[in-house]
C-alpha positions as CSV (number, residue, x, y, z in Angstrom):
1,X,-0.3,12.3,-17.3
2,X,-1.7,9.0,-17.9
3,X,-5.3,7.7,-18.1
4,X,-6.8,4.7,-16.2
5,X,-8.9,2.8,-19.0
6,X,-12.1,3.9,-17.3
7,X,-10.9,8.1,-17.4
8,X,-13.9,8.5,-20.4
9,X,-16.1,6.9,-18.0
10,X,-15.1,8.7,-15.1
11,X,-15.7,12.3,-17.5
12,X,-19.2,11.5,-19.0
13,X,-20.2,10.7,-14.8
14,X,-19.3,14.5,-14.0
15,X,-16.3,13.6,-11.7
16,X,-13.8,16.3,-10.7
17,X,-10.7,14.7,-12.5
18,X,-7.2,15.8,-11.0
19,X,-3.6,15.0,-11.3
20,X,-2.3,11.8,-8.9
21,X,0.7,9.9,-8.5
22,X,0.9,10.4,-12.1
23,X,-2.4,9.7,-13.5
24,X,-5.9,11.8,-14.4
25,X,-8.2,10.2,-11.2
26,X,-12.1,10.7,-10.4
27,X,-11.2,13.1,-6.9
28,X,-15.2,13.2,-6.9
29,X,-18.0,13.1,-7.9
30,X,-21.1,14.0,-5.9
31,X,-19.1,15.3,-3.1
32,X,-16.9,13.7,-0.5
33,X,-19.6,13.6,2.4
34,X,-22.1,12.1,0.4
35,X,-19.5,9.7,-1.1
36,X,-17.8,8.8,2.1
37,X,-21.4,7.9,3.1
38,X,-21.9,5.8,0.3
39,X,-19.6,3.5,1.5
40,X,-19.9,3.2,5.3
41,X,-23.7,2.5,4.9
42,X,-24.3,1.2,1.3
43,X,-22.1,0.1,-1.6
44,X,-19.3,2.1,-3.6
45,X,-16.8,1.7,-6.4
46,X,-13.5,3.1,-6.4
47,X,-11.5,3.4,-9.7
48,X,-7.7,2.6,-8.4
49,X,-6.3,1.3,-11.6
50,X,-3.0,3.6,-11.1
51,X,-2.0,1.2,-8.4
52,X,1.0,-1.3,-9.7
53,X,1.4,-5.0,-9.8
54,X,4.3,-6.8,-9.9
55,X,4.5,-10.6,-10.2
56,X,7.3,-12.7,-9.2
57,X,7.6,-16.0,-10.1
58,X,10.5,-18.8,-9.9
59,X,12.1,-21.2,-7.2
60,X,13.2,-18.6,-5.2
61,X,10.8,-15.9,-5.6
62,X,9.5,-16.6,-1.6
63,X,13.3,-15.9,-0.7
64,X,13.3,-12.6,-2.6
65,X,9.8,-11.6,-1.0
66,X,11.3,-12.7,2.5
67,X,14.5,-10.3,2.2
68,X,13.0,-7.4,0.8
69,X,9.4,-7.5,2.8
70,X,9.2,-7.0,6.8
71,X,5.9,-9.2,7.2
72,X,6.9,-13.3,7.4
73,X,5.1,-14.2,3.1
74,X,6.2,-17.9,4.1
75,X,2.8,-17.7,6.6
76,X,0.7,-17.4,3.3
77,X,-0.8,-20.4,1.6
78,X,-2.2,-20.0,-1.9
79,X,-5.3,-17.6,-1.7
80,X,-4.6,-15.7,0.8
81,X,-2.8,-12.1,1.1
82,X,-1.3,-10.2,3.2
83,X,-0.2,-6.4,4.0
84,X,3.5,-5.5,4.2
85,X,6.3,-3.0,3.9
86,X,9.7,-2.6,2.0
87,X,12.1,-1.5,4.5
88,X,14.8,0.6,3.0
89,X,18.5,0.4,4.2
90,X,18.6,3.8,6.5
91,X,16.3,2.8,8.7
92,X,12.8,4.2,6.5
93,X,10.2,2.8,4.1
94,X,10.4,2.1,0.8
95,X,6.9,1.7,0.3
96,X,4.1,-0.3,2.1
97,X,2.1,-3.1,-0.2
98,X,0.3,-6.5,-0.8
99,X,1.5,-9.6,-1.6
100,X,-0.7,-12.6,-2.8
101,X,0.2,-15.9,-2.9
102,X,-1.0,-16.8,-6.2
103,X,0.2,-20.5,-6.4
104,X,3.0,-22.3,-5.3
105,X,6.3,-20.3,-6.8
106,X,4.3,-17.5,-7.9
107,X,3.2,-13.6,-6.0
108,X,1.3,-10.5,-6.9
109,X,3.1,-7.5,-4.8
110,X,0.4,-4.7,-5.2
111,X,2.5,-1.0,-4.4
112,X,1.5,2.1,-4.6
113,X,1.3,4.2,-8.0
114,X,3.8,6.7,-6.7
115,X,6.1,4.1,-6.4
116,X,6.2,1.7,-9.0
117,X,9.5,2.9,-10.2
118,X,11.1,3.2,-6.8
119,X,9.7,-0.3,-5.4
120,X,10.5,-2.0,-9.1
121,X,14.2,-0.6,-9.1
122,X,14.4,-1.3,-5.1
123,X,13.3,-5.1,-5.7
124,X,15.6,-5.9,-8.4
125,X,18.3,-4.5,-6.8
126,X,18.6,-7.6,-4.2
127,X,16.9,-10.1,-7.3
128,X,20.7,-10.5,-8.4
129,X,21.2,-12.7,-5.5
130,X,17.3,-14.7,-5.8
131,X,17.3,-14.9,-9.7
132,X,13.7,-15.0,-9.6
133,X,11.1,-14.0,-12.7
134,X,9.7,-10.3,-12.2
135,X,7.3,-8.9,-14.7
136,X,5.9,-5.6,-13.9
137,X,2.1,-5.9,-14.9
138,X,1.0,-2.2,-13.9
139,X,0.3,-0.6,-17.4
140,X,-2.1,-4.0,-18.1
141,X,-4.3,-4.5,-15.2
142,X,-7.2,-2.6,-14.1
143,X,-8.2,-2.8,-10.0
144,X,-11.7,-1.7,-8.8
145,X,-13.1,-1.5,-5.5
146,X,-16.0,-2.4,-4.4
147,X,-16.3,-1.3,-0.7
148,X,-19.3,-0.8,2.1
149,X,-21.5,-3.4,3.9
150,X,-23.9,-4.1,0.8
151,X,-20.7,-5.0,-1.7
152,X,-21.4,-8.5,-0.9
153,X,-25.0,-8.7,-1.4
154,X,-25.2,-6.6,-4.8
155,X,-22.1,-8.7,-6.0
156,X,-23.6,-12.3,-5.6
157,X,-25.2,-12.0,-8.8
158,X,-22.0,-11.5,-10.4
159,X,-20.0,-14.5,-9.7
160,X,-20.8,-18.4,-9.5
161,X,-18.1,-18.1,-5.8
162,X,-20.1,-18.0,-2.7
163,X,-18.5,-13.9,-1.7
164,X,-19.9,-14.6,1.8
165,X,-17.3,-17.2,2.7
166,X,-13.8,-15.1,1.1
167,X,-12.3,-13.8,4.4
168,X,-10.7,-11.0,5.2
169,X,-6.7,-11.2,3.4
170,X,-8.4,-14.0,1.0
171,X,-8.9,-13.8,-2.4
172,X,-10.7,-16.1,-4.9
173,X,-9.5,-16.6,-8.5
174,X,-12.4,-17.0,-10.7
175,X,-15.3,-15.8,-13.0
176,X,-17.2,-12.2,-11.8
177,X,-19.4,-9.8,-14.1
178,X,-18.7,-11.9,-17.5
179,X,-14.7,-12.9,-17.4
180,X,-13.6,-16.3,-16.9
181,X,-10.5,-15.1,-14.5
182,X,-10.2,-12.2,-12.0
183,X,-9.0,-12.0,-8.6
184,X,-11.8,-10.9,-6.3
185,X,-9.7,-9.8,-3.3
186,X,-11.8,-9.4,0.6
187,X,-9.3,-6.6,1.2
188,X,-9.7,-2.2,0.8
189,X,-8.9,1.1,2.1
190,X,-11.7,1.8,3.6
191,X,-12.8,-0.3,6.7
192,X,-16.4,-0.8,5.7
193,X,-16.3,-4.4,4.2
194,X,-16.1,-5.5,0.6
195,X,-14.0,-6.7,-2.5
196,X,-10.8,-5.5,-4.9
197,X,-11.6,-7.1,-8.5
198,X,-8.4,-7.3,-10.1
199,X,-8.7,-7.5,-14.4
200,X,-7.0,-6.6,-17.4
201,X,-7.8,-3.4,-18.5
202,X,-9.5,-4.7,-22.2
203,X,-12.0,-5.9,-19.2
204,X,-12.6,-3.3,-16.6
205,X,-15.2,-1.3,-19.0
206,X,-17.5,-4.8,-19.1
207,X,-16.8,-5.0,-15.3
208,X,-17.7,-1.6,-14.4
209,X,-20.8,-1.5,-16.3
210,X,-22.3,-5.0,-14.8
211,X,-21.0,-3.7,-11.3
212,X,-23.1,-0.7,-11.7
213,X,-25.7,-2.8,-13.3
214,X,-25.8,-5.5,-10.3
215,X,-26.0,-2.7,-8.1
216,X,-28.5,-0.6,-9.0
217,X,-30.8,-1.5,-6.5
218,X,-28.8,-1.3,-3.9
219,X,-27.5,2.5,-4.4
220,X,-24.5,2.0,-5.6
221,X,-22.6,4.7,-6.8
222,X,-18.9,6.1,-7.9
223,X,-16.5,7.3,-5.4
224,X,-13.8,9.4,-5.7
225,X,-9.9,9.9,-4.3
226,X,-11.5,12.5,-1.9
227,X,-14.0,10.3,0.1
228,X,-10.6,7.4,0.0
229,X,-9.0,9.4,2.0
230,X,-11.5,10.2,4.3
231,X,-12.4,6.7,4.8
232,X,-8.9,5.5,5.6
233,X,-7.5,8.3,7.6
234,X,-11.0,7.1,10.2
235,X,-9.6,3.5,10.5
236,X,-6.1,4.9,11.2
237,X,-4.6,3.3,8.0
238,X,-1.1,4.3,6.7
239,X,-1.1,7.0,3.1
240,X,2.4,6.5,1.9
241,X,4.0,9.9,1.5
242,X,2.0,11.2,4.4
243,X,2.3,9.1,7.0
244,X,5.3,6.8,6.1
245,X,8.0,7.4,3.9
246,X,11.5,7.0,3.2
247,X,12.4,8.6,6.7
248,X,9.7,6.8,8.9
249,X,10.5,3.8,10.7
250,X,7.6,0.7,10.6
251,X,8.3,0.7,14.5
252,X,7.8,4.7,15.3
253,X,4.6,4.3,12.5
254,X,3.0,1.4,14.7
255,X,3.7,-0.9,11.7
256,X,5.4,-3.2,14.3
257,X,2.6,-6.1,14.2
258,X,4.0,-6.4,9.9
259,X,7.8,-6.4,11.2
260,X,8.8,-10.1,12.4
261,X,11.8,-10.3,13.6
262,X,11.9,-14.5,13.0
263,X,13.5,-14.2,9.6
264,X,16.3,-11.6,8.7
265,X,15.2,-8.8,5.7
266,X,16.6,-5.7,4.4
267,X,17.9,-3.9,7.8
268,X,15.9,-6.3,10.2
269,X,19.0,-5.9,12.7
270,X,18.6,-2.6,13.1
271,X,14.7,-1.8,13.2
272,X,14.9,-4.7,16.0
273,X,17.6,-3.0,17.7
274,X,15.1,0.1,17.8
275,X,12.0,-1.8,19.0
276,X,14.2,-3.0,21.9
277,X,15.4,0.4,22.6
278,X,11.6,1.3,22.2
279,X,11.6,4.8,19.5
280,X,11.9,8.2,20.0
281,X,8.6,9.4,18.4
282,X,5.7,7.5,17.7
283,X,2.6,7.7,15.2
284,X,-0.3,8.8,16.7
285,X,-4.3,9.6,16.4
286,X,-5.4,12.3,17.7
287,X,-8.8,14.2,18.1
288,X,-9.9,17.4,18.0
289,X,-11.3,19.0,21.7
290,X,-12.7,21.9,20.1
291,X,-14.0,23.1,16.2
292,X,-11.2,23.1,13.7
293,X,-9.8,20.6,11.0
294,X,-6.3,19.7,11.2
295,X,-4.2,19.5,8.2
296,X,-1.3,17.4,7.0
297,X,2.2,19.6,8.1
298,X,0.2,22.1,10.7
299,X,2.7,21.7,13.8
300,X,2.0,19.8,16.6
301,X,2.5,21.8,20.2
302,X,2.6,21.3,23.9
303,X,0.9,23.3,26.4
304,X,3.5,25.7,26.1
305,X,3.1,26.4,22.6
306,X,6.8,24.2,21.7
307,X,6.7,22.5,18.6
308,X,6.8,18.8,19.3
309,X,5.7,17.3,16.1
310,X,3.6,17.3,13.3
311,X,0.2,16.6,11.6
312,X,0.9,13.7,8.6
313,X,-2.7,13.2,8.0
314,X,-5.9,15.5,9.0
315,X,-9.1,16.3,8.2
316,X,-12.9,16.6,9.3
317,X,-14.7,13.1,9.8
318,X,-17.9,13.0,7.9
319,X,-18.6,10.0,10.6
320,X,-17.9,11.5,13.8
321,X,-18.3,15.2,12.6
322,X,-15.0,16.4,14.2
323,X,-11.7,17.1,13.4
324,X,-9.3,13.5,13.7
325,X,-5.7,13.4,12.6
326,X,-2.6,11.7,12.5
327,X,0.9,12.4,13.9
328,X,4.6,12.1,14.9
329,X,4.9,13.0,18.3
330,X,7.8,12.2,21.3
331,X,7.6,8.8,22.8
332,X,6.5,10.7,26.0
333,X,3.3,12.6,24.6
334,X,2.3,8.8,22.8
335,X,0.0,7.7,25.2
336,X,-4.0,7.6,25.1
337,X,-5.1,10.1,26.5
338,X,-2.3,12.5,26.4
339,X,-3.0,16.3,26.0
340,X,-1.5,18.2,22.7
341,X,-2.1,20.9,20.8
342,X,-2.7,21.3,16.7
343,X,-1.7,24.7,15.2
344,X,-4.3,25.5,13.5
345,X,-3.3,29.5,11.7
346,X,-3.0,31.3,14.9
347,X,-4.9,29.0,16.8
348,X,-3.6,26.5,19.4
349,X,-6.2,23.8,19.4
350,X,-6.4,21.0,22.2
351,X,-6.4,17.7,21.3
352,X,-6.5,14.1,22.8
353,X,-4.7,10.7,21.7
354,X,-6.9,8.4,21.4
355,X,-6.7,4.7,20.2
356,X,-7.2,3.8,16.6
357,X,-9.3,3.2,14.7
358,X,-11.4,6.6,15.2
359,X,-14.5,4.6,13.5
360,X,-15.5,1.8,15.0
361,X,-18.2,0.8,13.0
């Protein structure tokens, strides 16, 4: 199991530590609720260190990005980031990510820790035809984020850049809480707002502690894996594993505004064959009618009790105090509004589809 360099800080703060994606992580540590609160009203930090970074550098290194990533990377211009997938060859996802554009020749794919083997091996298997310069950064760099509609104004102190003005996908390269060069990123997990501070991780200790520092008055506090979850499963975002995975398509998962079809990447031809053809099943959100809290795997039901699907994603929404989820369902019980059913034990539970995000904000 490996540590994030913050784990002793994480101990002597009284989090519930557990095993994920490979790595001891903070699941919480006041409770989810109050966590998940945290952020959609105040300020939070999220430890998320066991995330991996890859940087690829070299003439061609926009020609590898273009073939192995579905979203067009030639759109970026330096400072600016955007959110992608790694189509495999069957038809499924390798693993969805970041990339930066860093400078001209140069990008930071951010993947998920799970997969930093899979997405390394996966990339380097087309680099023999780019030649460009990979180095796989993950065991050296650090990643916090600072998330919730106050992250900005307890921040300011921090950094001589004006955080007001970095957009949502841009990212600034510059001094923040003490060291000369991190990459303060307007991007997260969690749809309230906020900033992704990128360092080395002989930094992250001085970063945390003037984060906390800066914060202080505005009730800033640690938040675990739990109240992540949470967060993102109410704006309707993608958890790799759950959600999408080697087997899902980015069409079926609604991943189809990241897929462009004006350049060719790894299987393009056929994932635009299948958004012509329009897919079989498609990911959906759904909402509880009654009490209950789905769970990822219950089954998914019609009316008559036949298994159409199932739950990838579920739980209770500390913001709208009922039970939201997501799901694979047939093309023909996609729509808003449609009527379905959650198994919950022996339970058939009605449910709507309703349009994402479930939190508006």
């Amino acid at each position: 199991m490996k540590n994030t360099a913050l784990t002793k800080t994480h101990e002597q703060l009284g989090a519930k530590m557990v095993p994920f994606a490979g790595y001891n992580m903070p699941v919480s540590y006041e409770g989810v609720n109050v966590e998940h609160e945290t952020v959609r009203n105040g300020v939070g930090v999220f430890d998320v260190s066991h995330m991996g970074e890859f940087l690829i550098s070299g003439p061609r290194a926009l020609d590898l990005i273009q073939k192995v990533t579905s979203n067009d990377a030639s759109k970026l211009t330096i400072g600016r980031a955007q959110y992608s997938c790694l189509p495999n060859e069957t038809g499924g996802i390798v693993d969805d990510l970041i990339v930066y554009k860093i400078k001209e020749e140069q990008y930071l794919l951010v993947v998920n820790a799970s997969n930093i083997d899979k997405d390394w091996a996966h990339i380097s298997k087309y680099n023999t035809d780019f030649k460009a310069e990979m180095r796989n950064l993950s065991d050296d760099y650090s990643l916090l984020a600072i998330q919730g509609p106050k992250a900005v104004e307890a921040m300011q102190s921090l950094t001589s850049v004006d955080l007001s003005q970095i957009k949502f996908y841009h990212f600034e390269v510059a001094d923040f809480a003490g060291i000369e060069y991190v990459i303060i990123s307007a991007t997260g997990y969690t749809g309230s707002g906020g900033f992704e501070i990128y360092c080395k991780n002989s930094e992250v200790q001085q970063v945390w502690d003037m984060v906390f520092e800066a914060g202080a008055n505005f009730g800033i506090k640690p938040i675990g894996l739990a109240a992540r979850d949470t967060l993102r499963l109410e704006m309707g975002y993608c958890l790799y594993g759950n959600d999408i995975n080697d087997e899902t398509s980015p069409i079926e998962a609604g991943l189809g505004w990241i897929t462009k079809f004006t350049k060719d990447f790894v299987n393009s031809e056929a994932l635009e064959k299948e958004k012509e053809k329009g897919p079989k099943r498609k990911l959906i959100g759904f909402e509880l009618d009654e009490r209950g809290i789905p769970r990822h795997d219950y089954d998914i039901v019609d009316a008559d009790g036949n298994k159409i699907g199932i739950v990838t994603s579920g739980t209770m929404s500390p913001s709208l105090g009922k039970g939201i989820g997501l799901g694979y369902v047939p093309t023909e019980f996609s729509g808003i509004g449609s009527k379905i059913h959650i198994q919950i034990r022996k339970n058939s539970v009605p449910a709507t589809v309703v349009k994402l995000p479930f939190y508006k904000g």
